[in-house]
C-alpha positions in Angstrom: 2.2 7.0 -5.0 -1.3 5.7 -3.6 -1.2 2.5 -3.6 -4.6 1.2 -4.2 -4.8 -1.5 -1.1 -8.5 -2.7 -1.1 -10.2 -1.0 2.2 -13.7 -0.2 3.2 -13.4 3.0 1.6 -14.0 1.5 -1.6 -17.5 0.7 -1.4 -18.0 3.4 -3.4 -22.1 4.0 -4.8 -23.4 1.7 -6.6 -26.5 1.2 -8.7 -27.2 -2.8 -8.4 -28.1 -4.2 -11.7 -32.0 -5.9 -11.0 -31.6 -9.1 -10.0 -34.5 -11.9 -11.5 -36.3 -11.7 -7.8 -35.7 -9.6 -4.7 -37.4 -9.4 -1.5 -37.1 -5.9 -0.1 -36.7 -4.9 3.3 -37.3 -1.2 5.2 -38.1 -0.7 8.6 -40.0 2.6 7.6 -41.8 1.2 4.6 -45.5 3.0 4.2 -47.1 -0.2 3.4 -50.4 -0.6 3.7 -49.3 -4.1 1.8 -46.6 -6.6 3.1 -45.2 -8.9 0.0 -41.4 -7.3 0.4 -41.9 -7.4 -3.9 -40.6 -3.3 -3.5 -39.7 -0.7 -1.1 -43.1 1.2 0.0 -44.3 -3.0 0.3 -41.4 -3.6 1.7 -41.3 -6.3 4.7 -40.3 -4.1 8.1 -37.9 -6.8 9.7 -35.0 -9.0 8.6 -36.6 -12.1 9.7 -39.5 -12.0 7.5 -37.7 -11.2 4.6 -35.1 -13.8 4.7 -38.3 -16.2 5.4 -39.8 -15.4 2.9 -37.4 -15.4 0.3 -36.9 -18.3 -2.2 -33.9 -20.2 -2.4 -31.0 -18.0 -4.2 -33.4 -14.7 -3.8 -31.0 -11.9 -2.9 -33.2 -9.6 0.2 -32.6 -5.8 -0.1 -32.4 -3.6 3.5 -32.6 -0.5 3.5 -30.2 2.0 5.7 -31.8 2.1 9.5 -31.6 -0.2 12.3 -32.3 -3.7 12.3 -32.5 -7.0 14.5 -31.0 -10.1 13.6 -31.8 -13.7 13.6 -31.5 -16.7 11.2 -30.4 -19.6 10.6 -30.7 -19.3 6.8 -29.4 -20.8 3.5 -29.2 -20.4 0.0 -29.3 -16.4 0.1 -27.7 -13.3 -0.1 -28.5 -10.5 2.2 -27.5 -6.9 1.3 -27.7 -4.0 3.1 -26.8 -0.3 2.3 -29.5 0.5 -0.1 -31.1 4.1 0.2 -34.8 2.7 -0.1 -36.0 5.5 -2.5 -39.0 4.3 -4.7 -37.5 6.6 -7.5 -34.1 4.7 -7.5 -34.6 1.5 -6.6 -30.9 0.2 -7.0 -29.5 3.2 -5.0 -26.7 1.5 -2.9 -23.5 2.8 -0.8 -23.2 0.9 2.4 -21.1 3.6 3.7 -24.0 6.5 3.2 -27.0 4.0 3.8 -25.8 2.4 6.7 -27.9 -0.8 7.3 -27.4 -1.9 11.4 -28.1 -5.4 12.7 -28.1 -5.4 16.5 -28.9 -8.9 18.3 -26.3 -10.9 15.2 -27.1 -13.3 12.4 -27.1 -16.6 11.8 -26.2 -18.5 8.6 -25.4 -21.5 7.2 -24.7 -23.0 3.5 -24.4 -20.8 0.7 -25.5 -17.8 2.2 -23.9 -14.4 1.6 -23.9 -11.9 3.9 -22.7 -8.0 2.1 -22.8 -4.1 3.0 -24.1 -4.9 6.5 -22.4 -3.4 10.4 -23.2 -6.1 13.0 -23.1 -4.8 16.1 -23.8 -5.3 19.6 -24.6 -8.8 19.8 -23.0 -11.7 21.9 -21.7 -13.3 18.6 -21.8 -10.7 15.5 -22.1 -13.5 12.9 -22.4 -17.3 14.0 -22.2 -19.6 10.9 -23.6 -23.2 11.4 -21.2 -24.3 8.1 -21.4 -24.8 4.5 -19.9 -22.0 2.5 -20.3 -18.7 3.6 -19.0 -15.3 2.4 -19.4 -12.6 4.4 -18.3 -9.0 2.2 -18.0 -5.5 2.6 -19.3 -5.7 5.8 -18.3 -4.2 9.3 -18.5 -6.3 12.6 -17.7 -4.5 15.6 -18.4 -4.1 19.4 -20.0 -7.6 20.1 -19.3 -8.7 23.3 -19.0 -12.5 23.9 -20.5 -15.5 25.6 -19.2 -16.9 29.2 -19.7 -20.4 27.9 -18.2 -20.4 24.5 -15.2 -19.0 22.3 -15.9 -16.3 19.5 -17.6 -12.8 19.3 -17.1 -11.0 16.3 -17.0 -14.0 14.0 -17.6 -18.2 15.1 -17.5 -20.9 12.8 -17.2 -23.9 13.7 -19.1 -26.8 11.6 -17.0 -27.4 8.1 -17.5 -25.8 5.0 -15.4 -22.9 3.6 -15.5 -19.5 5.2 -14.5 -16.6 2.5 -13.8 -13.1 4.8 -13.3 -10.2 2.3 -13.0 -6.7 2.2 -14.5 -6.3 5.7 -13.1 -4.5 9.0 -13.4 -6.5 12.2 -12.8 -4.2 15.1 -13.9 -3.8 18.9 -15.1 -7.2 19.8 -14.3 -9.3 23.1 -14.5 -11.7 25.3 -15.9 -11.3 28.6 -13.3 -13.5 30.5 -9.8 -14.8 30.2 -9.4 -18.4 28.5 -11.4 -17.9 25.6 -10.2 -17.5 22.0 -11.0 -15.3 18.5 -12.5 -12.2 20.1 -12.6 -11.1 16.2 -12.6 -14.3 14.2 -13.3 -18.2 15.7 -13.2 -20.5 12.6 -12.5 -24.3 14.2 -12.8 -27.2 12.1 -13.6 -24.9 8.7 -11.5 -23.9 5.8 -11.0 -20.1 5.9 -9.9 -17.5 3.6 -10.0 -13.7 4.3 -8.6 -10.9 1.9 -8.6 -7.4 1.7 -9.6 -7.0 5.3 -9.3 -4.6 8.5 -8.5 -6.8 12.0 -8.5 -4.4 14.7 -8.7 -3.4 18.3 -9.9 -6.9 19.2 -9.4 -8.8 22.6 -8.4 -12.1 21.7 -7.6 -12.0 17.7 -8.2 -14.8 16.0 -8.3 -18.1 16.7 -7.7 -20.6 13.7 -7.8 -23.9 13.4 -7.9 -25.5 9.6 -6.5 -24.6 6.1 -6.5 -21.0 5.7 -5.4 -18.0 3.3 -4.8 -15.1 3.7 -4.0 -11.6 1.6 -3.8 -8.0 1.8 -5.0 -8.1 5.2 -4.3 -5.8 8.3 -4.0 -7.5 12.0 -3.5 -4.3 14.3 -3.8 -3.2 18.1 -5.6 -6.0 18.7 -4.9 -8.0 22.4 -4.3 -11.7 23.5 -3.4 -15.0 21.3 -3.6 -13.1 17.6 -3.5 -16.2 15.8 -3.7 -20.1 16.2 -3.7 -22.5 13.1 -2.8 -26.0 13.4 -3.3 -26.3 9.6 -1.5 -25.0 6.7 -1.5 -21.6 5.5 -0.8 -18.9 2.8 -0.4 -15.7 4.0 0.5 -13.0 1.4 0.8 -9.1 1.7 -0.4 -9.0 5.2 0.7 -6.6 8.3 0.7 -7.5 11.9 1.3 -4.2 13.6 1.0 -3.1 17.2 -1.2 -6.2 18.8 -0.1 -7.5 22.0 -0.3 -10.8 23.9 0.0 -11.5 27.8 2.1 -13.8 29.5 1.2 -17.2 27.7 -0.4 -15.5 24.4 1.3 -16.2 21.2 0.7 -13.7 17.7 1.1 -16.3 15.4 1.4 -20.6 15.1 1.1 -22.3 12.0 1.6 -25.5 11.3 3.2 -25.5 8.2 3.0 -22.2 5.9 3.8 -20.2 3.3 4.1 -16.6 4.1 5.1 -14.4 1.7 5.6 -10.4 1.7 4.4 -9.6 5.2 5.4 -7.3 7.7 5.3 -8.2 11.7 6.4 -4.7 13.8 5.7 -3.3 17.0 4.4 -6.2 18.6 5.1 -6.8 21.9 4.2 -9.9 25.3 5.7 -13.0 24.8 4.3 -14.3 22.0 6.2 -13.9 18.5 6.0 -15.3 15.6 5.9 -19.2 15.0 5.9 -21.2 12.3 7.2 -23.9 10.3 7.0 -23.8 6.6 8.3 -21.1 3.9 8.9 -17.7 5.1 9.9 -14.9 1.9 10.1 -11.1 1.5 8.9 -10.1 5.3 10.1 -7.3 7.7 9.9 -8.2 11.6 11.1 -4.8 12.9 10.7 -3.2 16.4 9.1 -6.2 18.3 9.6 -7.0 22.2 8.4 -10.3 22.3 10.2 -12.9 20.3 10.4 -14.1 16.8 10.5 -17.6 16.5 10.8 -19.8 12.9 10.8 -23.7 14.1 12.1 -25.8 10.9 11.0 -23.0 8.4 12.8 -21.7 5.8 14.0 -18.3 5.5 14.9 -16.4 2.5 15.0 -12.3 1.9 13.9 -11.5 5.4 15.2 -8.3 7.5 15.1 -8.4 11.0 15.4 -5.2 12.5 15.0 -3.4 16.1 13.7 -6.8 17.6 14.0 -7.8 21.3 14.4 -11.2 20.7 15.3 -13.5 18.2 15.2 -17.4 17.7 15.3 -20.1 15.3 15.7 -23.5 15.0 16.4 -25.9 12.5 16.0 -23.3 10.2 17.4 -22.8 6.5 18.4 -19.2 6.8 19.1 -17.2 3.3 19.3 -13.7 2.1 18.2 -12.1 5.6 19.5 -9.5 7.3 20.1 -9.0 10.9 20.4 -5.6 12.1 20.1 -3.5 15.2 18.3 -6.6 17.2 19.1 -6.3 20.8 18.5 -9.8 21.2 21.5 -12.6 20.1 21.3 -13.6 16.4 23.3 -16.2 16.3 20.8 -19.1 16.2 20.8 -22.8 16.8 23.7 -25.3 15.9 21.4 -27.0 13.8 20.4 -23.5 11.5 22.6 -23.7 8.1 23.1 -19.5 6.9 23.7 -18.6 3.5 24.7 -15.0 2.2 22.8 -13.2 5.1 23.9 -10.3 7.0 24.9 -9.9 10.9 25.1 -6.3 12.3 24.9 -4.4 15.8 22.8 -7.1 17.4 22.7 -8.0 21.2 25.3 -11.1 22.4 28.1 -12.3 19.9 29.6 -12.4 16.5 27.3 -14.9 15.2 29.5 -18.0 14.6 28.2 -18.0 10.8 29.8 -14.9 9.7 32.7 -15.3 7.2 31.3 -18.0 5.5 29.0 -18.9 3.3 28.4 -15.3 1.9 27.3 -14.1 5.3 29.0 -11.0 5.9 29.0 -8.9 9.1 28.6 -4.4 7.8 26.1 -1.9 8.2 23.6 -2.7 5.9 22.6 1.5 5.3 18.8 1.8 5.7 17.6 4.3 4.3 13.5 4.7 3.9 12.8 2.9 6.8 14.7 -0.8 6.3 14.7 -0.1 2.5 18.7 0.2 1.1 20.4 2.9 -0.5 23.0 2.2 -4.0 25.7 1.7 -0.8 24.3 -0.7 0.6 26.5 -3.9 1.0 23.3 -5.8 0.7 22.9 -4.6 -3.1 23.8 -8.0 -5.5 25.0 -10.4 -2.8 22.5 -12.5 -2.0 22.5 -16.0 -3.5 19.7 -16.4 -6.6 19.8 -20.2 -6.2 18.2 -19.9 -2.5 14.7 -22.2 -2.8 11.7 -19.7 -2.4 13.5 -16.5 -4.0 11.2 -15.0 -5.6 9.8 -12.1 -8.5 8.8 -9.8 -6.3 9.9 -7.9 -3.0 8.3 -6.9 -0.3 7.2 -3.5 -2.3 5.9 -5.8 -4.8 9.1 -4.4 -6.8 10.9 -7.1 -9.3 13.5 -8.9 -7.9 16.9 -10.0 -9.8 17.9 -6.7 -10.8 21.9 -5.5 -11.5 22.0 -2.8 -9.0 25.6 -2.8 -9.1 25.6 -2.5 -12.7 28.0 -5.4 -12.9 26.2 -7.1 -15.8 24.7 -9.4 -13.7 21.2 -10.0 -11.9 21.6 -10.8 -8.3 18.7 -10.7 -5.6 19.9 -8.1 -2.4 20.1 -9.4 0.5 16.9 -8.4 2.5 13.3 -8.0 2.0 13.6 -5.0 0.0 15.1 -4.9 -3.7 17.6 -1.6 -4.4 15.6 -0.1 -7.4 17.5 2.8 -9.3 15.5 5.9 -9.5 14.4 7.7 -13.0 17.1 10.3 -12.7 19.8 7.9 -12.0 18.7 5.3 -14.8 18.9 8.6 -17.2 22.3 8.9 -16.3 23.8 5.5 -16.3 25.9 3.3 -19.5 23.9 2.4 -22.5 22.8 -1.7 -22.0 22.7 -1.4 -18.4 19.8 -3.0 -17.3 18.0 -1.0 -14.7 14.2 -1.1 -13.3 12.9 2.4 -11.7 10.2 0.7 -9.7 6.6 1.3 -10.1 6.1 4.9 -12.9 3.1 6.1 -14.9 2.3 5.8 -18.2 1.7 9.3 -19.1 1.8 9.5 -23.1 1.6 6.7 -25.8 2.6 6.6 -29.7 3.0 3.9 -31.6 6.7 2.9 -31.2 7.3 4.4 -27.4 5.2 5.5 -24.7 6.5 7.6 -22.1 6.6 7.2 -18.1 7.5 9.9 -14.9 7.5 9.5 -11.3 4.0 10.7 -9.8 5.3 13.4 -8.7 6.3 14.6 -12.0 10.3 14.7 -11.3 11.4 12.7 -13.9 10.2 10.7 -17.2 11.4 8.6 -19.9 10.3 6.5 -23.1 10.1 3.2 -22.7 10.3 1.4 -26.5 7.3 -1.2 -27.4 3.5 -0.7 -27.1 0.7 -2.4 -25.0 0.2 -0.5 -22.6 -2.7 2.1 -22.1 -2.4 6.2 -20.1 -2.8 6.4 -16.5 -1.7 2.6 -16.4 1.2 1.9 -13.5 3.9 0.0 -14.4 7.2 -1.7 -13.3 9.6 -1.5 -16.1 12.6 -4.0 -16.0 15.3 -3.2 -19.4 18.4 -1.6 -20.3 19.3 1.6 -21.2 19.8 3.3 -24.5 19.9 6.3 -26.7 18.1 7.7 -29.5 18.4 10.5 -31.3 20.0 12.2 -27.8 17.0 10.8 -26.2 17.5 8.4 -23.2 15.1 5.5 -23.5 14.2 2.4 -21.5 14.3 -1.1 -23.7 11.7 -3.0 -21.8 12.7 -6.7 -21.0 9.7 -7.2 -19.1 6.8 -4.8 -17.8 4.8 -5.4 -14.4 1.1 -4.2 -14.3 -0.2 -2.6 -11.3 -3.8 -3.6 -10.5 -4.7 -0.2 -10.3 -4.4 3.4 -12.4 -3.3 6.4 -11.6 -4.1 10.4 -13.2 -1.1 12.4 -13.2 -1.5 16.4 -14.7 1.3 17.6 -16.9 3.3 20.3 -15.8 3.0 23.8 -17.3 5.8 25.6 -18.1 6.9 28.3 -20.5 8.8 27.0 -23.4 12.1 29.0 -22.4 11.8 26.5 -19.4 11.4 23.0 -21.9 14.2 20.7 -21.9 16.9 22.2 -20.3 20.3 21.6 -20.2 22.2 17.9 -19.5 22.3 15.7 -16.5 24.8 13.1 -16.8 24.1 10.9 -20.1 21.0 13.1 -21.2 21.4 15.2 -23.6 19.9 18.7 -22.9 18.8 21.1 -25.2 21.5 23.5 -27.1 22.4 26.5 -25.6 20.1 25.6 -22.7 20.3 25.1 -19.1 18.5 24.6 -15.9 16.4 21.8 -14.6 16.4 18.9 -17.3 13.0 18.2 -18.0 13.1 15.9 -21.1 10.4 13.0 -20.6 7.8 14.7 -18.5 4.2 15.3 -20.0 4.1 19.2 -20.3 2.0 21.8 -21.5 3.5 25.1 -22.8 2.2 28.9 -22.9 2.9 31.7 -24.5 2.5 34.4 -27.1 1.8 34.1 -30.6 4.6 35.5 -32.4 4.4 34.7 -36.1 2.3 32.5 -37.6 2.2 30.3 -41.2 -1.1 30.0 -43.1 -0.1 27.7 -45.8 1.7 25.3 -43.4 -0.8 25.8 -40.6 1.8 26.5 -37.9 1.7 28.9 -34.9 5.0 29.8 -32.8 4.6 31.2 -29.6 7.3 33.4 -27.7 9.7 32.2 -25.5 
């Protein structure tokens, strides 16, 4: 299934609504006139545009080549706009590309959107107040010798929002210096839906921050440094490297939820005190490091090196690691998992619920039905919580016990559609994220999206093309498998599936396990997928307005 992650991709084109003033800018703009009031008056530089814009004015550019400058307030600069008379509002940042060489300058209440900074010594410097900087790219600026920061530096106060932008290519001319991509010192900072890449030096934090649905990859040196708290959600920290004293990640006390840390690799790891939930660290050759944090439904996988203190460890598995496992005297382990890891037995095993057995990947660090991780974590562990690493519902009965127990692990065991068809009436089962493909009033029906399986789910409110997570038991009707909903999760996104087409000798088939099939039939059991039949007409009924068509 797509999973509809925010990227730069969707900056899809726009028409802009007319705002109450605008001040447009075009490099290439016929003139004779100057007032920026529309495109063929249009001012011919940034600079005088943003000068002479009133308070709260948004200024217009038009795709081409630009230089920067600033320091301005109170604004919103947007670039990306075709610059056509005819269509005024014509926008898509990605087909209009609007350059700013030389960087820009801001300060309160300024945002900057649909820009590419480029080229300068700092991309975008903001002096404070709040800032939002969206749908922009930032790339290949180069640094200062006498200061931190090149792609982003803040460092006077204020709030800092970062959001769907991609960061990438920026340095720092010497060693010593920190956030090649993003600086933000003394600021509050929140970045979502965001692309960090390929940067020397990462970030460098210092101040409350959040952070979701972001991507930190390939980038080089200390990734990132916060002395303040943090809430990291959905974010993953892939291939980036640090040297001999770098460090990927400090907080100082955090909540970090659903992430993934893999392939990293230098000395630094991952440190932080604070609430740790639902992540994967797999295939890392530094270390990973919790001090004083709190651990619960983590899998750590494939890592060189492992360390924790003072940690409260729960619901984790240890697997594969060639680094010892076995953590400080002062760590307390509840109903984790201990398996083919470098040094010794870990002294915890045997107790507790901690269990030493192949946990059974399969998918990746995903488990199977087999798994020995399925049902034996502990619910009562602080910070379990709804949702897995897949965003999948946790608390389900995967061992069909009766029973909801959270799996050890970052992943939840969700039964597939075929196997919920074929399991005990009142079992309660969820098949993970389906769409909704039909609707009536008393059922609507879900498949996989790639049409293998369906099944009616009883109740109503939701709408076609809508993706859902269905947790409920199973239970028949009329022959008919259905799914009695105890609770249904909304994706934040829609997905078209086609029906299949298919002959009606081919409909319904014959039965797989506790689906009925059709009688006398057999074959592929089909019952619960949107379909479309063919045929010939055969025979048809004009007083009860029926057709039947050939099988």
């Amino acid at each position: 299934m797509l999973r509809s992650l925010v990227v730069l991709s969707l900056l899809f084109m726009l028409v802009v609504g007319p705002a109450e003033a605008v001040v447009y800018v075009k490099w290439d703009a016929p003139g004779p006139a100057r007032d920026g009031k529309s495109w063929n008056t249009a001012f011919l530089n940034i600079n005088d545009g943003m000068n002479a814009a009133n308070l709260g004015e948004d200024v217009w550019v038009a795709r081409g080549q630009y230089n920067g400058g600033g320091a301005w307030q109170c604004n919103r600069l947007m670039g990306g706009f075709a610059g056509d008379p005819n269509q005024p509002q014509a926008r898509d940042p990605e087909l209009y590309t609007t350059i700013v060489l030389n960087g820009l300058s801001v300060n309160a209440f300024c945002t900057l959107d649909g820009l590419t900074i480029q080229g300068a010594t700092t991309g975008v410097e903001v002096g404070g107040g709040n800032v939002e900087i969206v749908n922009c790219i930032i790339q290949g600026n180069t640094g200062s010798t006498s200061t931190d920061g090149a792609g982003i530096r803040a460092k006077l106060g204020g709030l800092l929002h970062i959001q769907n932008c991609t960061i990438r290519g920026n340095s720092l001319p010497r060693p010593g210096f920190s956030g090649g991509g993003i600086y933000a010192n003394n600021c509050s900072l929140v970045i979502e839906d965001s692309i960090i890449e390929q940067n020397q030096g990462g970030i460098y934090i210092q101040g409350w921050t959040v952070m979701r649905r972001t991507k930190i990859v390939g980038n080089y040196g200390a990734q990132i440094i916060g002395t303040g708290s943090a809430q990291v959600e959905d974010c993953q920290f892939e291939n980036n490297h640090t040297d001999g004293t770098g460090i990927a990640m400090v907080f100082g006390k955090c909540i970090l939820s659903r992430c993934t840390f893999s392939g990293n690799s230098g000395a630094g790891g991952m440190l932080a005190a604070g609430l740790i939930t639902d992540t994967l660290f797999s295939g890392n050759q530094g270390y990973c490091l919790a001090g004083g944090a709190t651990l619960v439904n983590c899998t750590f996988a494939g890592n060189q090196y492992i360390a924790n203190d003072t940690c409260k460890v729960s619901n984790c598995v240890f697997a594969f690691n060639s680094g010892d496992v076995s953590g400080a005297s002062s760590n307390t382990y509840r109903n984790c998992l201990a398996w083919s890891n470098g040094g010794t037995q870990p002294s915890w095993v045997g107790s507790n619920g901690n269990i030493a057995a192949n946990p059974l990947f399969v998918n990746g660090y995903h488990i199977g039905s087999n798994s020995p991780c399925v049902d034996t974590g502990y619910n009562g562990a602080y910070g379990v919580g709804d949702i897995d690493l897949d965003s999948q519902p946790r608390l389900l009965d995967g061992n069909h016990d009766g029973i909801q127990t959270v799996d050890m692990g970052a992943y939840e065991y969700a039964i597939s559609l075929v196997g919920a068809k074929g399991i005990a009436d009142a079992t309660i089962v969820n098949p993970g994220y389906t769409v909704v493909t039909a609707q009536f009033p008393d059922r609507f029906y879900v498949e996989n999206p790639t049409r293998s399986c369906g099944i009616a789910v009883t109740g109503s409110g939701v709408a076609v093309d809508d993706v859902v997570s269905v947790l409920g038991t199973m239970s028949s009707s009329d022959g008919e498998r259905m799914l009695s909903p105890m609770s249904i999760l909304k994706a934040p996104y829609t997905e078209r599936i086609g029906p299949l087409c298919m002959r009606n000798a081919f409909t319904g088939g014959g039965p797989q396990g506790a689906q009925n099939g059709i009688t006398g039939a057999s074959g592929l059991n089909n019952i619960g997928l949107l379909a479309r039949t063919h045929g010939y007409v055969t025979a048809r009924s004009l007083s009860e307005y029926y057709r039947i068509l050939n099988r």
